[in-house]
C-alpha positions in Angstrom: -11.1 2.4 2.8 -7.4 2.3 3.3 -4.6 4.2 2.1 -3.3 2.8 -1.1 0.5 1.8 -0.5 3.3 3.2 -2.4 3.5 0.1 -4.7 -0.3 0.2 -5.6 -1.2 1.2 -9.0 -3.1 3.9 -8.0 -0.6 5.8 -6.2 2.2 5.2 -9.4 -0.8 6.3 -11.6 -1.4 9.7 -9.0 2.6 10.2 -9.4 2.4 9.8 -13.4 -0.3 12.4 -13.4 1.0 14.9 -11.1 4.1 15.0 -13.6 2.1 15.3 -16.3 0.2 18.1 -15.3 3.1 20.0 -14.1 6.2 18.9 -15.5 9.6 18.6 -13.7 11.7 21.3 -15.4 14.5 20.1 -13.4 14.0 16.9 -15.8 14.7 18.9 -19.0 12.9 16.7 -21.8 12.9 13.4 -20.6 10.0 14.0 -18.4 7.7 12.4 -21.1 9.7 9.5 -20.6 9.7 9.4 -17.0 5.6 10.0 -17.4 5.6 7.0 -19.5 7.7 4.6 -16.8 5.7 5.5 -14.2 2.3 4.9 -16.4 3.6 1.8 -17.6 5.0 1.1 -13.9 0.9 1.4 -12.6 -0.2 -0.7 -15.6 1.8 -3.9 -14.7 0.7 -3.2 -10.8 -2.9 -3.4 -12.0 -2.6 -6.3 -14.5 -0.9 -8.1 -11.0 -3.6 -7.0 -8.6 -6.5 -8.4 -10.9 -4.7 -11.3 -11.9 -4.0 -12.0 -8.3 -7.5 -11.3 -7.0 -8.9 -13.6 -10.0 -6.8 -16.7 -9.7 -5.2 -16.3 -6.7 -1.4 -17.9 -6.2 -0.6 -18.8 -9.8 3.0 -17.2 -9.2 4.3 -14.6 -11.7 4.4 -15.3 -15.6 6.4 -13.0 -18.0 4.5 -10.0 -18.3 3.3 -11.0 -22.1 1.4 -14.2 -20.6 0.1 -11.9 -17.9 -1.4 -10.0 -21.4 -3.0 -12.5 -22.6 -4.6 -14.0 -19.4 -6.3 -10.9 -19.0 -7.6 -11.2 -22.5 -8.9 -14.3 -21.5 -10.3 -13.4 -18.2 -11.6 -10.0 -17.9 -15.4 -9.2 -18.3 -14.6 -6.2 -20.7 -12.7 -7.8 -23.8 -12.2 -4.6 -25.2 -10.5 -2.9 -22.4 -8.0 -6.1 -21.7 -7.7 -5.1 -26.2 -6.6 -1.2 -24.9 -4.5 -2.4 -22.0 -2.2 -4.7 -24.1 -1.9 -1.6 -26.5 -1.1 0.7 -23.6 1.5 -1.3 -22.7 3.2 -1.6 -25.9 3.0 1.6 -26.8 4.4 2.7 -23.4 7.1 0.2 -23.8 8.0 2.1 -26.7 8.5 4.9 -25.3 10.4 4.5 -22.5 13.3 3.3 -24.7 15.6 6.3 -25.8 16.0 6.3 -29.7 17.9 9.6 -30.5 15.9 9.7 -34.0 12.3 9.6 -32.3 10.3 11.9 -30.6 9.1 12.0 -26.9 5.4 10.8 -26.5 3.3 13.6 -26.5 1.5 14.6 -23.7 -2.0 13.9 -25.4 -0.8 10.4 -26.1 0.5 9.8 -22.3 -3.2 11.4 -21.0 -5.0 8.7 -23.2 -2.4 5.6 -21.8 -3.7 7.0 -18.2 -7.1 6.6 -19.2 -6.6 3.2 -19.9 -4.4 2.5 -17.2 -7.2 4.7 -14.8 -10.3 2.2 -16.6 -8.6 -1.0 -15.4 -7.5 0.3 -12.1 -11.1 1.5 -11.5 
C-alpha cells in the first residue's frame, strides 16, 4: 500500500488528530479552530476522492453540489446525512465570532469520526 500524500484526506485527518490530542500551546486558544480547518480540510479531500473514483472526470462543482451528490450516490445514506452535518458544523466553526465559543474538543472528536467513517 502506498504512502498517502500530503493532500490525502488521511494525512489532513492524522494532522487534525495529532492537534487534538496534544494541543499547540504556542496557538493559545485558537487551536480548536485550527483543529476544525484541518478536519473540515480532510472532509472536502474525501468527498473529492469518492466523487472522483465514482464518476470519474465530472470537473469540480461548488462544494454544496458536491453534498448533495454524495447523498445521491453513496451506499450508506445515512453517513453521506452525517457528512453534510460535519461539514456545516465545521464551517461554523472555523469562522471567528468574538461572542461564540471555540468547538469543544468532544464535538471536534465526533466530526473526526465522521470524517474517519467516510475516509475508511
Amino acid at each position: 500500500m502506498s504512502r498517502p500524500s500530503e493532500d490525502a484526506p488521511e494525512a489532513i485527518l492524522s494532522a487534525a488528530r495529532a492537534l487534538l490530542d496534544q494541543p499547540d500551546v504556542t496557538l493559545d486558544g485558537a487551536w480548536p479552530r485550527a483543529v476544525a480547518i484541518l478536519t473540515r480540510q480532510a472532509l472536502e479531500a474525501a468527498v473529492a476522492r469518492y466523487l472522483e473514483q465514482t464518476l470519474g472526470g465530472m470537473g469540480r462543482p461548488n462544494f454544496t453540489a458536491q453534498l448533495t451528490l454524495l447523498r445521491q450516490l453513496h451506499d450508506d445514506p445515512a453517513l453521506a446525512a452525517r457528512v453534510a452535518y460535519a461539514w456545516d458544523a465545521l464551517s461554523s466553526a472555523t469562522h471567528h465570532n468574538g461572542y461564540e465559543l471555540n468547538p469543544t474538543a468532544v464535538a471536534l472528536r465526533g466530526w473526526q469520526e465522521t470524517v474517519e467513517e467516510l475516509v475508511g
